[in-house]
OpenMM code with the backbone's topology and positions (N, CA, C; nanometers):
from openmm import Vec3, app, unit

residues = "UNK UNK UNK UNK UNK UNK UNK UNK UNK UNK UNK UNK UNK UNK UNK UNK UNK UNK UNK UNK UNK UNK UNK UNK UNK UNK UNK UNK UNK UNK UNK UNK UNK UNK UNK UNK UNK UNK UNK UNK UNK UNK UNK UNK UNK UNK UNK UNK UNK UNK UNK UNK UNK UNK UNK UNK UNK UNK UNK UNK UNK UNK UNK UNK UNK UNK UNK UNK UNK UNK UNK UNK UNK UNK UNK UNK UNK UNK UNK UNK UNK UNK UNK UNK UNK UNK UNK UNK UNK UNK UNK UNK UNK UNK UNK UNK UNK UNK UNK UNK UNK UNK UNK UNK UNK UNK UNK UNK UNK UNK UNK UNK UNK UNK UNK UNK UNK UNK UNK UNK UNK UNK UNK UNK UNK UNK UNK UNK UNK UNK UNK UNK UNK UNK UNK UNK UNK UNK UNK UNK UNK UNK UNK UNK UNK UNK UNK UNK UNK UNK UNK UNK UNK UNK UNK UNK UNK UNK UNK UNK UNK UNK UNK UNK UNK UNK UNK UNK UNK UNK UNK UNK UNK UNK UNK UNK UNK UNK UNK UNK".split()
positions = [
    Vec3(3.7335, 2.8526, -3.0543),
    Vec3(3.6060, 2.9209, -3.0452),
    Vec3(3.4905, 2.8254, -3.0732),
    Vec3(3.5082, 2.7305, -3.1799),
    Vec3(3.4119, 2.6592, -3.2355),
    Vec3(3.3500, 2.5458, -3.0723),
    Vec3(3.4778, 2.4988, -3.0259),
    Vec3(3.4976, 2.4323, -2.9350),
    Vec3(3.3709, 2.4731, -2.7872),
    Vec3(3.4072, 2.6170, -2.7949),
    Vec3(3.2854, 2.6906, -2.6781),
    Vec3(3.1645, 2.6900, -2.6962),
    Vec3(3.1443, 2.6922, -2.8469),
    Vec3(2.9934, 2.6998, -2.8961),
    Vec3(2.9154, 2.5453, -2.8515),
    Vec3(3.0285, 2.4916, -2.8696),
    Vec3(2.9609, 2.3063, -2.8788),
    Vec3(2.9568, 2.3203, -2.7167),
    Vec3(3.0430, 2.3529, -2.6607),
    Vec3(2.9914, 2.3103, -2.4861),
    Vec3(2.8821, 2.3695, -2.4689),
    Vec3(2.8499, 2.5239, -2.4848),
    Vec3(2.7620, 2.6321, -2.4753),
    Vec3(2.6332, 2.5264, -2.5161),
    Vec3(2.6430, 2.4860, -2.6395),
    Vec3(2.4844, 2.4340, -2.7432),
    Vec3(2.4250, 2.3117, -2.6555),
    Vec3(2.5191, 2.2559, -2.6284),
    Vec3(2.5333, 2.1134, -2.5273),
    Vec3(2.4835, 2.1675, -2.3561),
    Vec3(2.5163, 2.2205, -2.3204),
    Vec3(2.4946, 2.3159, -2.1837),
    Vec3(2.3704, 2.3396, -2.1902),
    Vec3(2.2909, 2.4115, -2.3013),
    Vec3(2.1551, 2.4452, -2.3193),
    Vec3(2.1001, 2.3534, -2.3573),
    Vec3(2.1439, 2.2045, -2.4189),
    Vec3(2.0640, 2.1164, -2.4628),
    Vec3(1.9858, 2.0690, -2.3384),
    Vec3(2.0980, 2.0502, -2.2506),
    Vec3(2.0690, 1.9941, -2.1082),
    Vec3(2.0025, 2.0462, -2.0601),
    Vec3(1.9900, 2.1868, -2.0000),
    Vec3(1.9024, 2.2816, -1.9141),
    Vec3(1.7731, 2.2851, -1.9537),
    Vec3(1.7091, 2.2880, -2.0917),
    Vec3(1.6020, 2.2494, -2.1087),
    Vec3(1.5511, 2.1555, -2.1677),
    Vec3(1.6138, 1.9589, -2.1423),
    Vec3(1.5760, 1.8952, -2.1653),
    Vec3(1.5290, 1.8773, -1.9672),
    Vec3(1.6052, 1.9370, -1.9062),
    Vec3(1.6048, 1.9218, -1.7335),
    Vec3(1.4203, 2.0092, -1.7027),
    Vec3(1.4327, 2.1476, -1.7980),
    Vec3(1.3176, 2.2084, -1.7862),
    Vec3(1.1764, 2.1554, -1.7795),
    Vec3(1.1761, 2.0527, -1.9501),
    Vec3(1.0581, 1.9863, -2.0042),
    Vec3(1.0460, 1.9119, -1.9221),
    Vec3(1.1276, 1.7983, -1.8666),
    Vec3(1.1510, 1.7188, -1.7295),
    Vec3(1.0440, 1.7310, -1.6021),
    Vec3(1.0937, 1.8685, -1.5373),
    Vec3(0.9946, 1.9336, -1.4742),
    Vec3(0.8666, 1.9669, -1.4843),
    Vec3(0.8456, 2.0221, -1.6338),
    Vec3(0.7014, 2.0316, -1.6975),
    Vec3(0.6421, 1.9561, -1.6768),
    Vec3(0.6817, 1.8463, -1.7437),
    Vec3(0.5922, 1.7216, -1.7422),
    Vec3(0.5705, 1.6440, -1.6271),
    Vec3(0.6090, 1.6300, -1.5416),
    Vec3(0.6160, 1.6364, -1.4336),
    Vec3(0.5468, 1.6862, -1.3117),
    Vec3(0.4953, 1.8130, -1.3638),
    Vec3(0.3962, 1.8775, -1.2985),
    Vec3(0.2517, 1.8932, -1.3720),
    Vec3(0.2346, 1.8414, -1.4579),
    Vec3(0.1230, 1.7971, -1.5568),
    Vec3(0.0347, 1.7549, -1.5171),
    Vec3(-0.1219, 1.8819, -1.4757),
    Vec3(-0.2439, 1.8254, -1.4108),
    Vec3(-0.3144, 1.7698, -1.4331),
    Vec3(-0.2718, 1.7425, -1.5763),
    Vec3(-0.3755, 1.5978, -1.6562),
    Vec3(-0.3312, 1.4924, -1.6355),
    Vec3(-0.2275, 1.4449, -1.5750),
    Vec3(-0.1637, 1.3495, -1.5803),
    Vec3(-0.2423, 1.1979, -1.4303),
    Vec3(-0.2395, 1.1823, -1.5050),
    Vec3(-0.2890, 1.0362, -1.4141),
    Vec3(-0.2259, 0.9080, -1.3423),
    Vec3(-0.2460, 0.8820, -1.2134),
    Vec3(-0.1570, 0.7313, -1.2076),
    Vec3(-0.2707, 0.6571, -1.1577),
    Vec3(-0.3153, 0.5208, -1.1340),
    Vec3(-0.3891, 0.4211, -1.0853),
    Vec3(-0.3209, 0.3277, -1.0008),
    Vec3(-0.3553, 0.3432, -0.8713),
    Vec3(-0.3192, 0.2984, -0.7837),
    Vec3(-0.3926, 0.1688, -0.7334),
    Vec3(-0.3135, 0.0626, -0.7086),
    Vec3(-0.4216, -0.0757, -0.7051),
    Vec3(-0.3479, -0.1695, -0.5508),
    Vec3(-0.4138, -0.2290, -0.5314),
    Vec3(-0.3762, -0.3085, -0.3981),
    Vec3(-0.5308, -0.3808, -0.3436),
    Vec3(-0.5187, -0.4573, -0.2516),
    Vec3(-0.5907, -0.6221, -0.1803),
    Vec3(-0.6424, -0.5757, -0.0601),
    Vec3(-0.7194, -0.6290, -0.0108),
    Vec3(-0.7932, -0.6090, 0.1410),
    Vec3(-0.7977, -0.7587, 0.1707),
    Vec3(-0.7591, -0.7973, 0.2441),
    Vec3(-0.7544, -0.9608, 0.3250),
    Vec3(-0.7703, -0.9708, 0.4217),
    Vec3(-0.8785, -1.1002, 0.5090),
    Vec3(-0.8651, -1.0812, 0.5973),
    Vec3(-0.7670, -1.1752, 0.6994),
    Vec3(-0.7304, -1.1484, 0.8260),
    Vec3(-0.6166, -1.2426, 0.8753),
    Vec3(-0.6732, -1.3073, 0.9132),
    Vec3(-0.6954, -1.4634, 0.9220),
    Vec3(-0.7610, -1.5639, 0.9319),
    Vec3(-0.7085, -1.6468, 1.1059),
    Vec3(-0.5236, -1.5690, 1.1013),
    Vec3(-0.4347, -1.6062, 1.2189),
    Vec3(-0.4333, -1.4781, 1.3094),
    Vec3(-0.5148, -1.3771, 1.3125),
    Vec3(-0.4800, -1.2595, 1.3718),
    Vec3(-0.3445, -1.2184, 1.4197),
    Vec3(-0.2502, -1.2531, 1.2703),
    Vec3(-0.0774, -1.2101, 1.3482),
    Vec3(-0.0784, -1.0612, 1.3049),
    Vec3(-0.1147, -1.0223, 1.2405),
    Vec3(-0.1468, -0.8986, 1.1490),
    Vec3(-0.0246, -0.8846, 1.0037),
    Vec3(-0.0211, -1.0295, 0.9772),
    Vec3(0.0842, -1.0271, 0.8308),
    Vec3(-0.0205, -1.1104, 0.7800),
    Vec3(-0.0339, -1.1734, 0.6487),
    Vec3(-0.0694, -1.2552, 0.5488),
    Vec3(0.0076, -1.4100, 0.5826),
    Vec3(-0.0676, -1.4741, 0.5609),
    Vec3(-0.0299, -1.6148, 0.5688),
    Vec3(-0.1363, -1.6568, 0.4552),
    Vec3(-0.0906, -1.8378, 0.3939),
    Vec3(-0.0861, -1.8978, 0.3371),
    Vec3(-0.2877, -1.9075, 0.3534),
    Vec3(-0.3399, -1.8974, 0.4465),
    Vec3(-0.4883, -1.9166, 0.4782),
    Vec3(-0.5526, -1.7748, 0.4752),
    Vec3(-0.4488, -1.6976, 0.4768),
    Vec3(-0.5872, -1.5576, 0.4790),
    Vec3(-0.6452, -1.5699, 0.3427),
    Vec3(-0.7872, -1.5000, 0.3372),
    Vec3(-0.8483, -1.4706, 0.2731),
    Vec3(-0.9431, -1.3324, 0.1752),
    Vec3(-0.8943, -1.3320, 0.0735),
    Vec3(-0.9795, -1.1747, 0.0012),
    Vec3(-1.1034, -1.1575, 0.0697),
    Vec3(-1.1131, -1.0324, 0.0507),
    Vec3(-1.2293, -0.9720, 0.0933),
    Vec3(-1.3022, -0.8822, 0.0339),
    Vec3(-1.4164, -0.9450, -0.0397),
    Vec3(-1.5134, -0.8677, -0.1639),
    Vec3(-1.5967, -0.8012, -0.0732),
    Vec3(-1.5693, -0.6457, -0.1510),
    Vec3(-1.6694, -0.5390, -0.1007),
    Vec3(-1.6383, -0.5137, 0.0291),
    Vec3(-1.4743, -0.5339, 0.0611),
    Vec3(-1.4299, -0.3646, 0.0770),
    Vec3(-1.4399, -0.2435, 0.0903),
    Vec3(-1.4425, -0.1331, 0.1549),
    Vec3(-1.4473, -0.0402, 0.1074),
    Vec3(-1.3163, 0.0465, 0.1662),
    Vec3(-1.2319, 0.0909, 0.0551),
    Vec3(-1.1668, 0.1423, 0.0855),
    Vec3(-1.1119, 0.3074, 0.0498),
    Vec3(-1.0392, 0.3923, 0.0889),
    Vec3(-0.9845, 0.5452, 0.0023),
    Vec3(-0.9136, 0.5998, -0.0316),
    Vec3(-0.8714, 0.6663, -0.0941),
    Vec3(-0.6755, 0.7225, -0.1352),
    Vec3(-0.7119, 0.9116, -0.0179),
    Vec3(-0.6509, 0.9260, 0.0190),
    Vec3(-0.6600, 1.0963, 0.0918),
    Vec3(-0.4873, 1.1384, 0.0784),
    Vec3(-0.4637, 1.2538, 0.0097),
    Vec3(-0.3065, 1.3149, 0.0151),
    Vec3(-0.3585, 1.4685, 0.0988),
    Vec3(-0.2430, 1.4350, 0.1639),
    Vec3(-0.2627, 1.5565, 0.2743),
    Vec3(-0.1090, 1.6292, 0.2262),
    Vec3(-0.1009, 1.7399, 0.3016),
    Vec3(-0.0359, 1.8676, 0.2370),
    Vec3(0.1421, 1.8049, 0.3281),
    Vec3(0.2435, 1.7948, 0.2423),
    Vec3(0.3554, 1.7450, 0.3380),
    Vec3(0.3640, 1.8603, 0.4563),
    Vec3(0.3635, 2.0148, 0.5024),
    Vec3(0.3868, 2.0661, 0.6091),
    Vec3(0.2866, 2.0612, 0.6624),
    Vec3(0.1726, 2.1178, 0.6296),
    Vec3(0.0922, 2.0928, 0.7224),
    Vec3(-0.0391, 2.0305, 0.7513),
    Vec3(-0.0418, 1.8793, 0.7140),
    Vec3(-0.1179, 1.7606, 0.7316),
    Vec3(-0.2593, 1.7971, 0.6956),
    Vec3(-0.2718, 1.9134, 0.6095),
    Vec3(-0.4335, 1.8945, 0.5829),
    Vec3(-0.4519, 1.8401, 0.5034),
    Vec3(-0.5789, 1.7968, 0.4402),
    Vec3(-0.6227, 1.7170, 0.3360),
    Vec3(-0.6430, 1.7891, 0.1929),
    Vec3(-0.5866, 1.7797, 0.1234),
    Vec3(-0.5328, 1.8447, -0.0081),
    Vec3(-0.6733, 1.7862, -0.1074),
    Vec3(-0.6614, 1.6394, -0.1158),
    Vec3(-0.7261, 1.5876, -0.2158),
    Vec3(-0.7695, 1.4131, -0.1557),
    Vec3(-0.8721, 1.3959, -0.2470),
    Vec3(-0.9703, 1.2045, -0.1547),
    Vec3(-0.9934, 1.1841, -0.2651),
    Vec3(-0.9797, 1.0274, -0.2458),
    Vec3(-1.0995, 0.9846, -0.3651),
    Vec3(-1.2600, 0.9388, -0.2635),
    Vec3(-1.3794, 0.9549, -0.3794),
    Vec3(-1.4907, 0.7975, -0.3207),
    Vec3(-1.4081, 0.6868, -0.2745),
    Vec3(-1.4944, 0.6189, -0.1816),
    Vec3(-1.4714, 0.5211, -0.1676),
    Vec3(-1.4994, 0.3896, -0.2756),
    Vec3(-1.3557, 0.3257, -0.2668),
    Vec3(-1.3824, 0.2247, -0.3738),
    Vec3(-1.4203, 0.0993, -0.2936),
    Vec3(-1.4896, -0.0095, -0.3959),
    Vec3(-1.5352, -0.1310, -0.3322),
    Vec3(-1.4598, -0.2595, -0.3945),
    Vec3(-1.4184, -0.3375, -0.3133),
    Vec3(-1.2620, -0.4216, -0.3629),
    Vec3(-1.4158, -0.5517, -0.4232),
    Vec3(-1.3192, -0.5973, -0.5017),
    Vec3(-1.3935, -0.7103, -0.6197),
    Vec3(-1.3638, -0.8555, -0.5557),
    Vec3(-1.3839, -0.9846, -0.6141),
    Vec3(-1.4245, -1.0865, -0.5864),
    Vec3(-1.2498, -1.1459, -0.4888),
    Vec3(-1.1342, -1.0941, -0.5436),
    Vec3(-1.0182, -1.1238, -0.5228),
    Vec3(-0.9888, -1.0421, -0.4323),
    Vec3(-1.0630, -0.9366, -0.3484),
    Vec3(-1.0392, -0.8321, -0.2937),
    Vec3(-0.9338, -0.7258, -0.3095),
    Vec3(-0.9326, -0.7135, -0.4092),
    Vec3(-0.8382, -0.6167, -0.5309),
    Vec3(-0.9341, -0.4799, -0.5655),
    Vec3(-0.8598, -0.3727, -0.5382),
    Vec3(-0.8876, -0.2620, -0.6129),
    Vec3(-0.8505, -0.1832, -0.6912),
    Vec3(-0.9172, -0.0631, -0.7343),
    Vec3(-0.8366, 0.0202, -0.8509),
    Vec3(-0.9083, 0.1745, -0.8323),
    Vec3(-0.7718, 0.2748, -0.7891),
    Vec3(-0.8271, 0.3942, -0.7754),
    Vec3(-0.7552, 0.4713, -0.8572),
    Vec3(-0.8212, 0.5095, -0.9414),
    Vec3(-0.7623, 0.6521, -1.0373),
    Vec3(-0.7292, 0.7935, -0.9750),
    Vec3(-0.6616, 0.9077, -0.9856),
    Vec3(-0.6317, 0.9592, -0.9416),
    Vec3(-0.5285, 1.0741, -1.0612),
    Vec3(-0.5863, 1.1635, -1.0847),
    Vec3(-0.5425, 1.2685, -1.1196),
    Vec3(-0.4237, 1.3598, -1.0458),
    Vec3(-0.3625, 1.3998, -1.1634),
    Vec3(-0.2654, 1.5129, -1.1138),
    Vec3(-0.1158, 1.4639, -1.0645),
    Vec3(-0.0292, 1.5219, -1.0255),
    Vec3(0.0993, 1.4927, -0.9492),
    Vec3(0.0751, 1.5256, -0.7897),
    Vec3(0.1347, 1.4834, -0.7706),
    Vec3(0.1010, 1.4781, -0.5689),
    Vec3(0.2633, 1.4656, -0.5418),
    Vec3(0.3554, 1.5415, -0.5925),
    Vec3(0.4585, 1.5478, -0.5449),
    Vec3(0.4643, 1.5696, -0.4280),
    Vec3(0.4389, 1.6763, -0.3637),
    Vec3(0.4316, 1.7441, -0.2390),
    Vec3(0.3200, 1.7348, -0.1223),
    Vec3(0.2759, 1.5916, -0.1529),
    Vec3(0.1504, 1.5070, -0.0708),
    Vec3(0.1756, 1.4161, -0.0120),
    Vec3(0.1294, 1.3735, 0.0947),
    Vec3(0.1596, 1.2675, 0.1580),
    Vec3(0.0393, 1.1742, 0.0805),
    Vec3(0.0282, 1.0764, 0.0350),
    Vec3(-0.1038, 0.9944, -0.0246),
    Vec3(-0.1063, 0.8693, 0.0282),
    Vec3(-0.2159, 0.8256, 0.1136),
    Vec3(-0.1877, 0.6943, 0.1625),
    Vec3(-0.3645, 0.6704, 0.1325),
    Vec3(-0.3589, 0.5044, 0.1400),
    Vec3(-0.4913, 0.4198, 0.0968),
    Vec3(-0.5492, 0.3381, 0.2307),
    Vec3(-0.6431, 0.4296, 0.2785),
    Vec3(-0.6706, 0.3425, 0.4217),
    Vec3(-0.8044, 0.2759, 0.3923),
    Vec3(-0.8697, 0.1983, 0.4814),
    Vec3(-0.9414, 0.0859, 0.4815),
    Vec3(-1.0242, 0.1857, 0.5709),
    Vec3(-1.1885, 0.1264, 0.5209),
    Vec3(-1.2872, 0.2183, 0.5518),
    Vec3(-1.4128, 0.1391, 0.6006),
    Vec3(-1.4246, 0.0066, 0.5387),
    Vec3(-1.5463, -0.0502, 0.6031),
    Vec3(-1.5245, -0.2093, 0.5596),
    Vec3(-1.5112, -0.2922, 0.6629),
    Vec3(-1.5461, -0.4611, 0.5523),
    Vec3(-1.6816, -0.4711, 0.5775),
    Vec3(-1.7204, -0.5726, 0.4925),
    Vec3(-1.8115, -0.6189, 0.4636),
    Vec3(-1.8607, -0.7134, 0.5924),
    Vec3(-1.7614, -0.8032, 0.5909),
    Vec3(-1.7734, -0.9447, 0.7063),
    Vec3(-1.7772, -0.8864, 0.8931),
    Vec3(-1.9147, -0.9416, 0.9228),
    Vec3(-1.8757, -0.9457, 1.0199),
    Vec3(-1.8086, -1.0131, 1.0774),
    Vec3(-1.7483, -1.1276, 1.1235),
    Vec3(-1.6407, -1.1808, 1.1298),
    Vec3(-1.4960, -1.1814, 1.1233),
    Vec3(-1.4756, -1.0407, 1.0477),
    Vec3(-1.3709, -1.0282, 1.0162),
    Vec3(-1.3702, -0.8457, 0.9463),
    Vec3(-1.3825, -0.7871, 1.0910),
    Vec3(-1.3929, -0.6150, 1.0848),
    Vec3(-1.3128, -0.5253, 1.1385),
    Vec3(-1.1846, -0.6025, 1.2249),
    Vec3(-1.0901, -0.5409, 1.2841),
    Vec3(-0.9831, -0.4900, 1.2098),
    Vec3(-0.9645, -0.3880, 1.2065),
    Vec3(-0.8634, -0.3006, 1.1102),
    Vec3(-0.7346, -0.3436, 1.1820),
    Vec3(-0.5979, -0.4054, 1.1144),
    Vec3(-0.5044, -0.4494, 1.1879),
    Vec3(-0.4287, -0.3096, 1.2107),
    Vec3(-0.3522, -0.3278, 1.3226),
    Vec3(-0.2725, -0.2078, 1.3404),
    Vec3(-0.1937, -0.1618, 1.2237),
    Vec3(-0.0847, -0.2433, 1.2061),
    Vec3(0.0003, -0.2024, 1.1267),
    Vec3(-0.0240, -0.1866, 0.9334),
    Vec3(-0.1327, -0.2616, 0.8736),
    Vec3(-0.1813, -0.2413, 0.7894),
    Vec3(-0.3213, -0.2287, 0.7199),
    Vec3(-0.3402, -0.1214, 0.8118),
    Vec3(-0.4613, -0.0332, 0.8136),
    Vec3(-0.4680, 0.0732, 0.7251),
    Vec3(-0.3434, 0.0994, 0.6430),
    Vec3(-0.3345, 0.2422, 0.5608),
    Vec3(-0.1592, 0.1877, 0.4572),
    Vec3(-0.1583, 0.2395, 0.3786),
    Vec3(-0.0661, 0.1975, 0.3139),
    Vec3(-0.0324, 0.3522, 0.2392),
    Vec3(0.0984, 0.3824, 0.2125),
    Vec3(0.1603, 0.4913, 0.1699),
    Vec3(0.1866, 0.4590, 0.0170),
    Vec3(0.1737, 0.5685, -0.0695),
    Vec3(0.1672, 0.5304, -0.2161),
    Vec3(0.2346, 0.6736, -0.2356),
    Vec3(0.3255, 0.6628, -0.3501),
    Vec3(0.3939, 0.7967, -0.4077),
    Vec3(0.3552, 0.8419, -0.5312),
    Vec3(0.2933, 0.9196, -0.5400),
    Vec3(0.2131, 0.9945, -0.6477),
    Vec3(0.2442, 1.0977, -0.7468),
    Vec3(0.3859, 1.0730, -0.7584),
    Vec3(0.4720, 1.1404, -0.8480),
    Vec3(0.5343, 1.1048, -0.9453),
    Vec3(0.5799, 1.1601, -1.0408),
    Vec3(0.6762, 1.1204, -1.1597),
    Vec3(0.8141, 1.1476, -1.1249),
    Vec3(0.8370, 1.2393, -1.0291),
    Vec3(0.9566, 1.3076, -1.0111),
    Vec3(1.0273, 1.2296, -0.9107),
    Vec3(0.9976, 1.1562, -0.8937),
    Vec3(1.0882, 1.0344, -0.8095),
    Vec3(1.1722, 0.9163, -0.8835),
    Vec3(1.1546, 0.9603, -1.0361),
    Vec3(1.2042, 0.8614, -1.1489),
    Vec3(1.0890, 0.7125, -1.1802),
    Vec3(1.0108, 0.6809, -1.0921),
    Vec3(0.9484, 0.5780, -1.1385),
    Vec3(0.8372, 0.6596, -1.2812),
    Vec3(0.8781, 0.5644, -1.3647),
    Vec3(0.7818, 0.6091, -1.5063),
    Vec3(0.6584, 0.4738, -1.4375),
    Vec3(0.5651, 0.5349, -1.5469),
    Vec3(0.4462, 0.4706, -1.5762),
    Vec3(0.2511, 0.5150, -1.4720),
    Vec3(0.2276, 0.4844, -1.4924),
    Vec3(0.0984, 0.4918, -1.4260),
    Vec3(0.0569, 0.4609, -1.3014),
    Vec3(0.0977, 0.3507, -1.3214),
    Vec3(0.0666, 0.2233, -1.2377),
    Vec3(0.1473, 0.2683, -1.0667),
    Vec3(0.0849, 0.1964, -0.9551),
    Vec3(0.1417, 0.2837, -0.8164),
    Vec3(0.0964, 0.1142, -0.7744),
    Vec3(0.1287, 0.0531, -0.7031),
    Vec3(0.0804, -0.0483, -0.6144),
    Vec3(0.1181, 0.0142, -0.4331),
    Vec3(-0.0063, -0.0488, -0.3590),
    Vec3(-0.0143, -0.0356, -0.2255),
    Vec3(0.0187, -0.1669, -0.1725),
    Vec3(0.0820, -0.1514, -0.0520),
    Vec3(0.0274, -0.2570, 0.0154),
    Vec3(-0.0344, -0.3173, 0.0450),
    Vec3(-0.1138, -0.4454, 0.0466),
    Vec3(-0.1902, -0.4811, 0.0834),
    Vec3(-0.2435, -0.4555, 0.2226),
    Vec3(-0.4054, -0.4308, 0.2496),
    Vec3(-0.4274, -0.3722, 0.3687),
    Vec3(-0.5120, -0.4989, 0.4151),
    Vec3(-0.5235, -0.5063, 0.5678),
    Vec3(-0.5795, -0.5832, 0.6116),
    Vec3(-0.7055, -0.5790, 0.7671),
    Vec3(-0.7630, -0.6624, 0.7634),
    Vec3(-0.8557, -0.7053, 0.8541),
    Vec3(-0.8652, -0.8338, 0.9948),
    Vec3(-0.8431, -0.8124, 1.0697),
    Vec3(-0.8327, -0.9634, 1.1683),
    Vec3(-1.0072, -1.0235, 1.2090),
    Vec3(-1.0073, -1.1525, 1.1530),
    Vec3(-1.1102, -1.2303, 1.2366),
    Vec3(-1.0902, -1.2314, 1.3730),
    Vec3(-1.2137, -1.2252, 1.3944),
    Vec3(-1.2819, -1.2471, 1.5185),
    Vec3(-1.1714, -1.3396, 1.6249),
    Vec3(-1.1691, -1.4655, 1.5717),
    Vec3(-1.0715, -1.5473, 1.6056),
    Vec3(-1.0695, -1.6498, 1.5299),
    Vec3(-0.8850, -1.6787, 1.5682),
    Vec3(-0.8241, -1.7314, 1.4736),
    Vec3(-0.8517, -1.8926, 1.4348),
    Vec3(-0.8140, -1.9225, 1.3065),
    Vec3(-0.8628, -2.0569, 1.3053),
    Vec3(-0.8131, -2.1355, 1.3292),
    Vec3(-0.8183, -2.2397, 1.3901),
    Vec3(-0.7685, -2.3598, 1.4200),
    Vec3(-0.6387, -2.4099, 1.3285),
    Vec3(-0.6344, -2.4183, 1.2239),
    Vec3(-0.5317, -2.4411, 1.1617),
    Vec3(-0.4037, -2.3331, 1.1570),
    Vec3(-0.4111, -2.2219, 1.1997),
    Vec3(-0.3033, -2.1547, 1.2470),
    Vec3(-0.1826, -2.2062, 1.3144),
    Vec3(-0.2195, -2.2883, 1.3782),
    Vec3(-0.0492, -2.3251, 1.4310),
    Vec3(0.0215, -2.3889, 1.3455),
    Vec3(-0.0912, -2.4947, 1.2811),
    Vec3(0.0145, -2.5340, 1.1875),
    Vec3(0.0578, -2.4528, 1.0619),
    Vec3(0.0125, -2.3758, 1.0384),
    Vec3(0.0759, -2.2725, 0.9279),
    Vec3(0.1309, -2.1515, 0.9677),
    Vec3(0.2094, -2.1343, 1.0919),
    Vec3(0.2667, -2.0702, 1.1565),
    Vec3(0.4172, -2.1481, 1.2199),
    Vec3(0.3654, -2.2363, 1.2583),
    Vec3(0.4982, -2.3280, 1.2707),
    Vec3(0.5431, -2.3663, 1.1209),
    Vec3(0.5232, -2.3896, 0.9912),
    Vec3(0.5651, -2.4213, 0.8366),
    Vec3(0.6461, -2.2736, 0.8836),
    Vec3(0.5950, -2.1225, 0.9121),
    Vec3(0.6650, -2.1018, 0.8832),
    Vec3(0.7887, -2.0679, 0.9338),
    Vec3(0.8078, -2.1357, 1.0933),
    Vec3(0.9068, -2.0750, 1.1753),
    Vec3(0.8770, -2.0318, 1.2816),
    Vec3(0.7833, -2.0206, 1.3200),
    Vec3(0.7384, -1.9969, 1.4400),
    Vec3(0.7000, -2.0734, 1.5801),
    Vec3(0.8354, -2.1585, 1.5958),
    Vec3(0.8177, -2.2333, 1.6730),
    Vec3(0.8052, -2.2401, 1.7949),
    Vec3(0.7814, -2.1485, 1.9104),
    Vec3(0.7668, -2.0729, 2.0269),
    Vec3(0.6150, -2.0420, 2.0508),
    Vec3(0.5362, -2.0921, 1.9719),
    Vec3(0.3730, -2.0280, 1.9420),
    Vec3(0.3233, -2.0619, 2.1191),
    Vec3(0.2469, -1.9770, 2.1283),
    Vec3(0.1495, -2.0159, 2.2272),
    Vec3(0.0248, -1.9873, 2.2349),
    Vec3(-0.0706, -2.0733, 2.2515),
    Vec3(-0.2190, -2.0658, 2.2294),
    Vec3(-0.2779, -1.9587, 2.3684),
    Vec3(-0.3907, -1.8985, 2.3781),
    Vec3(-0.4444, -1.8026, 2.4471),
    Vec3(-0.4040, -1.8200, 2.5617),
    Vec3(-0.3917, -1.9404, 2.6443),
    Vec3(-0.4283, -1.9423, 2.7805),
    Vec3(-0.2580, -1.9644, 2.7952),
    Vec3(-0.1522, -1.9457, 2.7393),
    Vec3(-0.0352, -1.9289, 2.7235),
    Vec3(0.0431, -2.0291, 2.7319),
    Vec3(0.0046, -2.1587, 2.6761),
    Vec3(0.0766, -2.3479, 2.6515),
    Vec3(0.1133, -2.2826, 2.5850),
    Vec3(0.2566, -2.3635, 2.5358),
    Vec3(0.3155, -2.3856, 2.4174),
    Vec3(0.2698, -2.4649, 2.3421),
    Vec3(0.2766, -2.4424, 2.2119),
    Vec3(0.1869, -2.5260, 2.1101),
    Vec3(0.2815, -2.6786, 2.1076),
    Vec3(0.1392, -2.7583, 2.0389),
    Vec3(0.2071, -2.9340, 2.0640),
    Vec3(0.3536, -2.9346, 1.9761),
    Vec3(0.4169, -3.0067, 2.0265),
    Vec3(0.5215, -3.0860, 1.9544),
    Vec3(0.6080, -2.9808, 1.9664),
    Vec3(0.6203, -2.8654, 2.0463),
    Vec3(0.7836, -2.7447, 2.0316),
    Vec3(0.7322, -2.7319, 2.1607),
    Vec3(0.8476, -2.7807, 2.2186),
    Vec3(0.8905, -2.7645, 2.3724),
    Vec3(1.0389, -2.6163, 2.3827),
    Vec3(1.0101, -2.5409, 2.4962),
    Vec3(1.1337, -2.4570, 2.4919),
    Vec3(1.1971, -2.5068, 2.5829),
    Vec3(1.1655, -2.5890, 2.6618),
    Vec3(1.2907, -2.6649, 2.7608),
    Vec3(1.3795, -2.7159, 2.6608),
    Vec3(1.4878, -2.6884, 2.7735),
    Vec3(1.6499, -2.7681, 2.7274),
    Vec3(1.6710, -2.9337, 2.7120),
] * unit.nanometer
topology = app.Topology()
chain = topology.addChain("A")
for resn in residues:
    res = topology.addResidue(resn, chain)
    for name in ("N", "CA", "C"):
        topology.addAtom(name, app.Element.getBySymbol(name[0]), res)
């Protein structure tokens, strides 16, 4: 008998240590700060290389839209990225059930104002209930393409493997031949 009580006491220890779990979890005071870079591509490949460069004053936004049906739940202001082109957006509440992504809203440079395709918006998870503890959320870094690219691109494109390059008018770049 004694034996049932201990599974029983143990059984309930669990169920509402699983409960508080949840609680807290759904806790509208609860806060995370979400941080990430704006750069611009200096090689217009639309990845980061060794020459891109930060981009101060930024402006970028966090928006979580509803997971079924894509409306906009919750935004922040727009934030303005600092000397390293680094930002920091606070953000209240749990967003379990949000889609939350950080898109790019205005650069500064003219020179360098083209929103790249692929990292133009970055996805951030805004929950506790996914097991990550702490505050803290990092984005991807989002980015921008110059105008055009700089001259030193090939060679920091070939460092990294890219030996097939071809310049606009469609040569193969010096010194990598694809003949046999």
């Amino acid at each position: 008998m004694a034996k049932v009580q201990q599974i029983t006491l143990v059984s309930l220890a669990i169920c509402l240590s699983t409960l508080l779990g949840f609680a807290a979890a759904a806790n509208p005071e609860e806060k995370f700060i979400v941080e990430g870079r704006v750069y611009c591509d200096t090689c217009r490949v639309e990845f980061e290389t060794k020459i891109s460069q930060p981009i101060k004053g930024a402006s970028v936004k966090l928006e979580c839209r509803n997971i079924t049906n894509e409306k906009i739940v919750s935004h922040s202001q727009d934030v303005v990225t600092d000397e390293a082109g680094g930002y920091k957006i606070e953000v209240k509440g749990d967003h379990e059930d949000q889609i939350c992504e950080v898109s790019l809203v205005k650069s500064p440079r003219a020179d360098c104002n083209e929103p790249t395709e692929v990292w133009r918006k970055a996805r951030v998870v805004l929950t506790k209930a996914d097991g990550v503890s702490g505050i803290y959320r990092f984005a991807n870094n989002l980015g921008y393409m110059k105008k055009e690219a700089l001259p030193e691109c090939k060679k920091v494109l070939t460092e990294m493997g890219y030996f097939e390059l071809q310049d606009e008018i469609g040569e193969e770049a010096e010194g990598h031949s694809t003949a046999p």
